[in-house]
C-alpha positions in Angstrom: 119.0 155.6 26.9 118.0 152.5 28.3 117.8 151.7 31.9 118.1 148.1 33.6 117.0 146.8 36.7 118.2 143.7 38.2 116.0 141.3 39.8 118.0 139.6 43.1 116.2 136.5 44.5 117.5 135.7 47.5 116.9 132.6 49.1 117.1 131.8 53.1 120.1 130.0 54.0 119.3 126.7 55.2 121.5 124.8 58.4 123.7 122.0 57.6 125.0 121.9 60.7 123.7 118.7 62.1 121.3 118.6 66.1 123.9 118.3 68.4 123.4 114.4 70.0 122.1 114.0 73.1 123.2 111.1 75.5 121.1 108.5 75.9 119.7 107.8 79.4 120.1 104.0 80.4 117.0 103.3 81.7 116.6 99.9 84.1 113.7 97.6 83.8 111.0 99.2 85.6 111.0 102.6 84.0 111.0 101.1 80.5 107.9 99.1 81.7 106.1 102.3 83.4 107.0 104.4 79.6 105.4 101.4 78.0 102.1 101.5 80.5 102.4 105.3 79.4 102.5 104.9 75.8 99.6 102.5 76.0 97.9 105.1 78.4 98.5 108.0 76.2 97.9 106.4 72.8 93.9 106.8 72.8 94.0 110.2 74.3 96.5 111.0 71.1 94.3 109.8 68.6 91.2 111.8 69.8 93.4 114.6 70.0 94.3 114.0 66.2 90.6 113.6 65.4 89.7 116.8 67.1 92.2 118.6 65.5 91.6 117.1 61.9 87.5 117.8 62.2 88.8 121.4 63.1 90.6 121.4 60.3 88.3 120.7 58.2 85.4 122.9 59.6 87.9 126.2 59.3 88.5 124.4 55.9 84.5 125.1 55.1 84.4 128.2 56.7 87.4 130.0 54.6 86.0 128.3 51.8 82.8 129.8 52.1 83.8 133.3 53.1 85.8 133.3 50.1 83.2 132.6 48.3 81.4 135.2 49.7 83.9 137.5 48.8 84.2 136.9 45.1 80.9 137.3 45.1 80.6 140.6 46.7 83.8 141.7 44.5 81.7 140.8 41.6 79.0 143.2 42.7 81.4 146.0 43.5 82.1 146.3 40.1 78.7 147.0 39.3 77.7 148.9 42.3 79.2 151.3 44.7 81.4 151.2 47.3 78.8 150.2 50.1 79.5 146.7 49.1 83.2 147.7 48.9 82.8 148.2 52.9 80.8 145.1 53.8 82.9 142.5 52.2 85.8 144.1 53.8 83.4 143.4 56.7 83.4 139.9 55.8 86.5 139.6 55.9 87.0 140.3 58.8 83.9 138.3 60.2 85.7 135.3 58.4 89.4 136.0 60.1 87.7 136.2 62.8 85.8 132.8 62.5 89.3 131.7 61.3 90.4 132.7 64.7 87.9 131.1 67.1 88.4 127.8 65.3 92.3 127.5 65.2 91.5 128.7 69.1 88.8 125.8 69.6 90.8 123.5 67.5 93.9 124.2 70.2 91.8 123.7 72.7 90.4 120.5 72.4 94.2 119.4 71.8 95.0 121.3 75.1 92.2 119.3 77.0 93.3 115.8 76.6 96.2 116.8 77.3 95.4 117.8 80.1 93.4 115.1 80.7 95.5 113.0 80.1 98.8 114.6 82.4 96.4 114.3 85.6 95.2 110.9 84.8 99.0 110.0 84.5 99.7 111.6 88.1 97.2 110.1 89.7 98.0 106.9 88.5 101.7 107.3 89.4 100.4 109.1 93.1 98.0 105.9 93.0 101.1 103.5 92.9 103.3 104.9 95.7 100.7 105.1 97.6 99.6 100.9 97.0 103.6 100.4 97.3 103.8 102.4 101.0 101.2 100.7 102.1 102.0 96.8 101.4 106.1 97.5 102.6 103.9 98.9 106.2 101.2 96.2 105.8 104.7 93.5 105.9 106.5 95.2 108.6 103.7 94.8 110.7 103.0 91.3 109.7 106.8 90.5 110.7 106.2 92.6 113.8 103.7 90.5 114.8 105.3 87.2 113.7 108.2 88.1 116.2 105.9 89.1 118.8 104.1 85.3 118.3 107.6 83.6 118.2 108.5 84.9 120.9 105.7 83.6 123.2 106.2 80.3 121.7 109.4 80.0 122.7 108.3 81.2 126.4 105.3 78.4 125.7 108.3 75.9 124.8 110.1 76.8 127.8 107.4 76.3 130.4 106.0 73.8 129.2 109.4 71.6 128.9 110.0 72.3 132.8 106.6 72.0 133.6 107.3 68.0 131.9 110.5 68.1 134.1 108.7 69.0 137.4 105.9 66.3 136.3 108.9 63.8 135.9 110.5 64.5 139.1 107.0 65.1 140.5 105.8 61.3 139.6 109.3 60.0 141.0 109.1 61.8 144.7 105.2 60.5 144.2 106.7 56.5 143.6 109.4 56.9 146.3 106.6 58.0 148.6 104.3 55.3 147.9 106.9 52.8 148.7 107.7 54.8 151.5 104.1 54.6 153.0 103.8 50.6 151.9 106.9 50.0 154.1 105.3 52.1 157.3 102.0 50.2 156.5 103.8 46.7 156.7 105.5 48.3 160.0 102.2 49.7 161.1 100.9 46.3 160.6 103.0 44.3 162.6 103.1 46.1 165.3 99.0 46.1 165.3 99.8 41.9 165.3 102.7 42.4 167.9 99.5 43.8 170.2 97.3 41.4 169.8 99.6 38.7 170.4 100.9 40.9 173.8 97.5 41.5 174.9 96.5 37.7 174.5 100.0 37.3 176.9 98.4 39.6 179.5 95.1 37.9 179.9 96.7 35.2 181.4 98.0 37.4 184.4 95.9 38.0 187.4 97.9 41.0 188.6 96.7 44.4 188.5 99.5 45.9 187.0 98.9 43.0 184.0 95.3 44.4 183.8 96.9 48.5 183.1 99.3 46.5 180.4 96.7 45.0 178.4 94.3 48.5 178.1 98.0 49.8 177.0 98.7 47.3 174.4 94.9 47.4 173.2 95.2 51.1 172.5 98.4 50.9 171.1 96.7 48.3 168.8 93.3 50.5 167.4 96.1 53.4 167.1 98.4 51.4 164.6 95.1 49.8 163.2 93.8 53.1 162.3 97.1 54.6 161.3 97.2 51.7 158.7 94.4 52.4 157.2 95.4 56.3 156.5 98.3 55.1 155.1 96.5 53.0 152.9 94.3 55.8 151.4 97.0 57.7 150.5 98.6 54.7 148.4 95.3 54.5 147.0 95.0 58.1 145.7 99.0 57.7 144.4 98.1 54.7 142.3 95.3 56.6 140.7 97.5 59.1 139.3 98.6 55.8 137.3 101.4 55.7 139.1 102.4 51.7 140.4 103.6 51.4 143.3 
């Protein structure tokens, strides 16, 4: 009687089905430069990553290498000896999974840490940014503040100093009209000082009494419009040197 057994290999079933496709952000300008900044950023970081993880590599590499090694060694002697050695190379083993362990941890690690490194170093630099970008758009309000402020008082400046020019204009005028003014009361002043003299010479002649009270009349009359000439006259003086003719 014979008896068969069948062998079935299976095989996993593998997907066909195609990764569902995602839509594509449009990205503007400025982000496309910041992921470029971030690429170049993040490339270095990558590579020592790599490194890290390929020396890792190769140190578990030596490691297993060596424990198995070890091991075929130790099997070797089990054959010949007892079961002691049976124990401590399944002590080995486990020294060795454990070894395998710590570097597949330390290996993960030092991939971990750039990472890390790598994500603060991006924040800050982002952080870093905004914080430039706050301060220049308060740095130029203030600026314009100030600029209004300043144009402001110019125009007040403008202002005062335009009537200031008008009040000078007008002030120069009344000072010419004056001056005239005063040059005709001088010329009055003047002749009336000659009227006196001539009056006074009259009166000399007469041998009245009353004649006599005329002439100290006249002569006072004459030293009054003498002297009132002569104030007049200053104050011509000081017009004309404000460079104004008169």
């Amino acid at each position: 009687m014979t008896t068969t057994a069948d062998n079935g290999a299976s095989s996993p079933e593998k997907s066909n089905s195609a990764p569902p496709q995602g839509i594509v952000p449009a990205f503007n300008d400025d982000i496309v430069e910041k992921l470029k900044t971030l690429e170049e950023t993040a490339s270095p970081w990558i590579d020592y990553a790599f490194k890290q993880a390929q020396a890792a590599h190769k140190t578990i590499g030596h490691h297993l290498q060596d424990a198995i090694e070890v091991t075929k060694s130790r099997l070797d002697r089990i054959r010949t000896t007892s079961s002691a050695h049976f124990n401590q190379t399944l002590d080995s083993l486990q020294d060795a999974k454990s070894d395998f362990n710590a570097y597949e941890d330390l290996a993960i690690g030092k991939i971990r840490g750039p990472r890390r490194i790598l994500y603060y170093k991006l924040r800050r630099l982002f952080a870093s940014e905004q914080v430039l970008l706050s301060k220049a758009d308060a740095k130029v309000k203030e600026l314009r503040q100030s600029f209004e402020v300043l144009k402001a008082e110019a125009e007040k400046l403008e202002k005062a100093a335009l009537q200031a020019e008008e009040e000078m204009t007008r002030g120069r005028t009344k000072l010419r009209q004056a001056g005239k003014q005063i040059q005709s009361v001088v010329r009055s002043a003047y002749k009336i000082e000659r009227q006196a003299v001539g009056l006074k010479d009259v009166l000399r002649d007469l041998p009245s009494i009353e004649a006599s009270r005329f002439r100290s009349q006249v002569s006072n009359l004459a030293k009054e419009a003498k002297k009132e000439r002569r104030v007049l006259n200053k104050e011509v003086t000081k017009i004309s040197n404000y460079g104004i003719s008169v």
